[in-house]
C-alpha positions in Angstrom: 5.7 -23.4 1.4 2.6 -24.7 0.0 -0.5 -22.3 0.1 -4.1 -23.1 0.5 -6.2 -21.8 -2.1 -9.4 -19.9 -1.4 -11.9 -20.8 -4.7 -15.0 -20.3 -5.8 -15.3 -16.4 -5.0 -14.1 -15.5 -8.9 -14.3 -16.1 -12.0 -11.7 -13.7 -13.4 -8.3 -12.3 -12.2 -8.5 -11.1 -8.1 -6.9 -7.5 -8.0 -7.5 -6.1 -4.3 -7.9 -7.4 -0.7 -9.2 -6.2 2.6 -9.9 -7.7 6.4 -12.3 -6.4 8.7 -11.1 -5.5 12.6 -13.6 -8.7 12.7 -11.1 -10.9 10.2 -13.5 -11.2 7.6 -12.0 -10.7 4.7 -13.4 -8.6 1.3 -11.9 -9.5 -2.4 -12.4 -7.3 -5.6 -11.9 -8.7 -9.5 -12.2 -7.9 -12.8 -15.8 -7.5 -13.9 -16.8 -6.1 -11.0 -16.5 -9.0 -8.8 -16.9 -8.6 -4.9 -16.9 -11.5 -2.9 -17.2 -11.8 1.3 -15.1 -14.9 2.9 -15.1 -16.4 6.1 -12.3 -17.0 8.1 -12.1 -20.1 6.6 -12.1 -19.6 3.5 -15.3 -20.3 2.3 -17.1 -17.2 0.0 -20.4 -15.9 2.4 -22.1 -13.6 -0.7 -21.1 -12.9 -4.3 -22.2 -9.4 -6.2 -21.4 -7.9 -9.1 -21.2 -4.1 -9.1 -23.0 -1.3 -11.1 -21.3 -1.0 -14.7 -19.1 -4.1 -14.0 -16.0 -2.3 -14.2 -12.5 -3.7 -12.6 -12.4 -4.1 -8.5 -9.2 -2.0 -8.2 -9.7 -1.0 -4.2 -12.1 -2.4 -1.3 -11.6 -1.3 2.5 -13.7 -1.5 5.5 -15.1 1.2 7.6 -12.4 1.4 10.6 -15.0 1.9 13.1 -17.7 -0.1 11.4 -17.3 -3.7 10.0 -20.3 -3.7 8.2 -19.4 -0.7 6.2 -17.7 -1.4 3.1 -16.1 0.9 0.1 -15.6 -0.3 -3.1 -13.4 1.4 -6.0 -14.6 0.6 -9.7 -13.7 2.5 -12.5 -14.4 5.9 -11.5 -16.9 5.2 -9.3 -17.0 4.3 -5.7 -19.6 2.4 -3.8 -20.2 2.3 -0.2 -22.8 -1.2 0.7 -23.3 -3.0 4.0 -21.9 -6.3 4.3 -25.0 -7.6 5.5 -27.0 -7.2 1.7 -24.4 -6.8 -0.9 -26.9 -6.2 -3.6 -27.5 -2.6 -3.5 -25.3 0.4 -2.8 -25.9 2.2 0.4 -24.3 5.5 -1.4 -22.4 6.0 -4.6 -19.6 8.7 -5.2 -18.6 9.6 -8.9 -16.2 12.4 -8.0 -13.2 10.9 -9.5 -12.2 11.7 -13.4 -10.2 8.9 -14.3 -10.4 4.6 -13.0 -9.1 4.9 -9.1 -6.4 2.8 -7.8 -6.8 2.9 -4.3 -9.1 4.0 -1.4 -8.0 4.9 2.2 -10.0 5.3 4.6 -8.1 7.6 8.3 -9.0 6.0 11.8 -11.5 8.3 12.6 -13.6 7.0 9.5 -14.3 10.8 8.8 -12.5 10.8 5.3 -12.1 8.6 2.1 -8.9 9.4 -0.1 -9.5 7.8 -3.7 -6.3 7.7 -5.8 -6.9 8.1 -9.5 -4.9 7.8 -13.1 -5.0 11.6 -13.8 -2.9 11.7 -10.3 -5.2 13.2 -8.5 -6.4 12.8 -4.8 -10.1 13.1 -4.1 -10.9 13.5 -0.3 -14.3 12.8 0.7 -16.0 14.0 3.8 -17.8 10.9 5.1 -20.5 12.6 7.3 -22.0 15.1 4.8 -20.9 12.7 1.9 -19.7 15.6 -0.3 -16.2 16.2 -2.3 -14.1 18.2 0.6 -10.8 18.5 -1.2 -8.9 17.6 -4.4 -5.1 16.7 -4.2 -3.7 17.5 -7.7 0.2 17.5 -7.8 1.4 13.9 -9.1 1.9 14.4 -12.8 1.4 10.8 -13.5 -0.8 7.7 -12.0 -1.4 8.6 -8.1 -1.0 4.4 -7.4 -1.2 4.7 -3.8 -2.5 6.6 -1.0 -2.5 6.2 2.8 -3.7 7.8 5.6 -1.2 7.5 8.7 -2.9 5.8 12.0 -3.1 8.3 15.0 -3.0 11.4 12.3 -6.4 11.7 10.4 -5.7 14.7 9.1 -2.3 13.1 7.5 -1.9 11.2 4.2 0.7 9.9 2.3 1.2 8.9 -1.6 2.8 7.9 -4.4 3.1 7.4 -7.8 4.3 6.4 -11.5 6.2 10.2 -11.3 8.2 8.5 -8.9 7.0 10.7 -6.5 6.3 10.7 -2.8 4.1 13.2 -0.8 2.9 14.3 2.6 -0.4 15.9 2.7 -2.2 17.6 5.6 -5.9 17.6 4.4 -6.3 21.0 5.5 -4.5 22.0 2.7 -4.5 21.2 -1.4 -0.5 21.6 -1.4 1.7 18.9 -0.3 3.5 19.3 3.1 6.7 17.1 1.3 7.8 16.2 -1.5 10.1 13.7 -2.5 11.8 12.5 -6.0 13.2 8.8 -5.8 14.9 9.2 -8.8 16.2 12.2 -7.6 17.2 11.1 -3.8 19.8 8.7 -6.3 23.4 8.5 -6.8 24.2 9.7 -10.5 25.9 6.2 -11.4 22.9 4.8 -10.8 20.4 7.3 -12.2 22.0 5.7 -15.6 21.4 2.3 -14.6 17.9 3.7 -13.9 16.8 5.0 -17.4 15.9 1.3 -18.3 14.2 0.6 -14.9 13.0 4.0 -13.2 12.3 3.8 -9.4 8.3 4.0 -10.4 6.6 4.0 -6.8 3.7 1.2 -7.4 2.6 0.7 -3.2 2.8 2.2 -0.3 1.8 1.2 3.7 2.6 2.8 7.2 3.6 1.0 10.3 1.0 1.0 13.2 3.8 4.1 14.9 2.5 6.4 11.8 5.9 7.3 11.7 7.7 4.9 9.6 6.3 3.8 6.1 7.5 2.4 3.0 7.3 2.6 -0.4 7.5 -0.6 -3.2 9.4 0.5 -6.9 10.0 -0.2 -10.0 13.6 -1.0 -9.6 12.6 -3.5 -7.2 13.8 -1.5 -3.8 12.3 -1.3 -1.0 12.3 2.2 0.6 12.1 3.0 4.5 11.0 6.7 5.8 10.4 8.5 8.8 8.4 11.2 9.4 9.5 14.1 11.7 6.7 17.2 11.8 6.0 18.5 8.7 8.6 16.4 6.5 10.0 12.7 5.9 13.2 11.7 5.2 14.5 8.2 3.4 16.2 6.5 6.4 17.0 3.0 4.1 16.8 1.8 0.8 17.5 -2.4 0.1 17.2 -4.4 -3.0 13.9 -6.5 -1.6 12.9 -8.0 -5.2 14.5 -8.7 -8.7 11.7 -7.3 -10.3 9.0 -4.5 -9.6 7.5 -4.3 -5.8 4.1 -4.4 -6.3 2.8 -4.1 -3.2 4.1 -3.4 0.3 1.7 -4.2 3.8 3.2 -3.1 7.7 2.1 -5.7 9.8 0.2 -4.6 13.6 3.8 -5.5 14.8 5.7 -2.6 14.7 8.6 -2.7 12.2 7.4 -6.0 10.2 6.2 -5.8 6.8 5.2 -8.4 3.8 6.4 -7.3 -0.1 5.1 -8.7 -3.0 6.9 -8.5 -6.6 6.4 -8.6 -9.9 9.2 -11.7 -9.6 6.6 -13.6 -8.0 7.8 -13.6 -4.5 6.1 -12.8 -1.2 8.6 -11.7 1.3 8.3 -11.1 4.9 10.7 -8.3 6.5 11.8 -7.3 10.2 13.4 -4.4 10.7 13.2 -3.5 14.0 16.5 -4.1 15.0 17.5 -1.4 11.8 14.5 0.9 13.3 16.9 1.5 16.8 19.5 2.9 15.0 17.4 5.6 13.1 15.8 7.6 16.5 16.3 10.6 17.0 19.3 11.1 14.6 20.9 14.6 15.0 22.6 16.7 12.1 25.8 16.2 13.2 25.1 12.3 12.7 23.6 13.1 9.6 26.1 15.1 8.6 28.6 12.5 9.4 26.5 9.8 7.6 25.8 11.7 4.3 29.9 12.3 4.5 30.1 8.5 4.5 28.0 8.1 1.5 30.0 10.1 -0.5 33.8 8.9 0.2 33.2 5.2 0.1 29.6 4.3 -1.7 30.8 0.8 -2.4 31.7 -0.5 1.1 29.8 2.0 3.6 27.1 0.6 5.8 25.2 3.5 4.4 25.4 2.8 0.7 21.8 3.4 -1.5 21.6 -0.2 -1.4 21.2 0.1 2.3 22.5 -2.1 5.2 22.3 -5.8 4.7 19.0 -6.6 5.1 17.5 -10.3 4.9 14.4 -11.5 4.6 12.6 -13.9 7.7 10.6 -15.5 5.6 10.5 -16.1 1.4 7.8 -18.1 -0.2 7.9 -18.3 -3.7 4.6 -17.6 -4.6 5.2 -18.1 -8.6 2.7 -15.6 -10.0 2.8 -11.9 -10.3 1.3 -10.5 -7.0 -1.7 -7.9 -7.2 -2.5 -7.3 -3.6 -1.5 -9.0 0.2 -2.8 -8.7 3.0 -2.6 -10.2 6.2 -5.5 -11.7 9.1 -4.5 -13.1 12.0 -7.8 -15.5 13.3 -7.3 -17.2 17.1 -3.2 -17.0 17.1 -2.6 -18.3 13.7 -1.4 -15.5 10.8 -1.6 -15.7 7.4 -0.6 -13.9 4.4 -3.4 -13.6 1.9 -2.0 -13.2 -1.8 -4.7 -11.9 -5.0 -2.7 -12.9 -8.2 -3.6 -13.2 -11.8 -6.0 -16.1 -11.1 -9.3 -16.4 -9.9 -8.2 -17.4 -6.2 -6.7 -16.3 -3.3 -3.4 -18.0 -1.7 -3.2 -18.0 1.7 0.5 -18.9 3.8 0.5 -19.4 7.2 3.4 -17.4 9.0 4.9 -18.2 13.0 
């Protein structure tokens, strides 16, 4: 599949990517690059931030389009899409560069992920530090807010960790070691290729989400209360998943890798068989695992699980994301260059 190419925005590698509710769409860069395109690809304003440091995270205000946050380094700026030039507001809470910033549907509260793995929560209305999430022992790399839950974020991280936080709180809810959620035999193929968690996104439910690694798995969880369970694990890539994006329909997702492929998944027909599973199913499943791990539907490698779509991108991916302008939906992919791909999908 041959990709359009969105140029002229950069002049270094593109590392992050955001649309507006609107579908106009934000890309960060090294140097400090921030660029505004059109739905047609065509870059609207060019700035380069305070301090020029690396673009690593941009989102848009969930309730405002023109309101736009911008990770670099350790600082964060907030600027209105209308005059890119100066900073509405500046944070410098974080101690280490951020890796990602989250934003929860009520647009009350920014999450910024950091190296030091720590979570700083700021309160958007008074514009002060409100919390600080400290219990990843390596790179936080990810963090999400779950849609209908603003008080609920997820994250991950290079401890192979994944955690469940309610904001009210600086503990985690849940806690979950990939490595350890593992089969020994294949904790020893592991040591050369450790399930690091590099991305993370949640389905439009809030239920669902999934996590990108370093073994090149893709993992599926569910939440139920105050916990989350891993309800399927699939080889998706042959090297690392960098990033991982739920799509506004349901139980479809897009995976970029390290392998240079952009993959788009639909697992809604895997989703039915997951509701509402009682123990004695679980029970009976877990039971499974352990008396036949080769042949059971219910293996770590997870039932058989196919892509819909596979483009072979080429390049390492750094961010996707996905805008859908008058019907027609497209996968937008940052890589190592200085432009943006962009795939159409049916």
């Amino acid at each position: 599949m041959m990709a359009k190419k969105w140029t002229n925005g950069h002049s270094s590698s593109v590392l992050s990517l955001n649309v507006s509710k609107d579908g106009i769409l934000v890309s960060g860069a090294e140097g400090g690059e921030l660029t505004i395109w059109d739905a047609e690809g065509n870059p609207l304003e060019c700035v380069r931030l305070q301090k020029a440091d690396d673009v690593t995270s941009v989102v848009f205000s969930p309730t405002c389009s023109r309101r736009l946050y911008a990770s670099h380094g350790e600082f964060i700026s907030m600027l209105d899409t209308r005059c890119l030039k100066e900073p509405v507001e500046c944070f410098h809470v974080n101690e280490e560069e951020i890796n990602c910033l989250s934003i929860n549907e009520t647009d009350s509260f920014l999450a910024a992920a950091d190296d030091s793995g720590a979570i700083k929560i700021i309160d958007l209305k008074s514009k002060n530090l409100s919390r600080c999430l400290q219990r990843h022992s390596n790179i936080c790399v990810s963090t999400a807010f779950r849609p209908q839950r603003p008080q609920s974020l997820l994250s991950c991280g290079l401890d192979m960790k994944v955690m469940m936080w309610n904001l009210q709180k600086t503990r985690p809810q849940w806690v979950m070691n990939l490595q350890e959620e593992e089969p020994v035999e294949e904790r020893i193929g592991q040591l050369l290729n450790p399930p690091l968690v590099h991305s993370l996104s949640v389905s439009s439910c809030g239920n669902v989400f999934g996590c990108g690694a370093g073994d090149g798995k893709i993992r599926l969880f569910r939440v139920t209360g105050a916990k989350f369970e891993q309800e399927v694990a699939f080889k998706g890539h042959s090297l690392s998943v960098s990033q991982i994006f739920f799509l506004p329909e349901m139980y479809c997702f897009i995976t970029g890798g390290n392998d240079g492929k952009v993959l788009l998944w639909d697992v809604s027909s895997e989703i039915g068989k997951w509701k509402s599973p009682n123990k004695a199913i679980r029970k009976k499943k877990n039971a499974i695992k352990k008396a036949d791990k080769m042949n059971s539907e219910y293996t770590n490698e997870g039932p058989s699980i196919s892509p819909k779509l596979t483009i072979e991108h080429g390049e390492k991916v750094n961010w996707i994301s996905y805008v859908s302008i008058n019907g027609s939906k497209r996968i937008l992919v940052a890589d190592p260059s200085s432009h943006i791909s962009v795939y159409p999908i049916s």
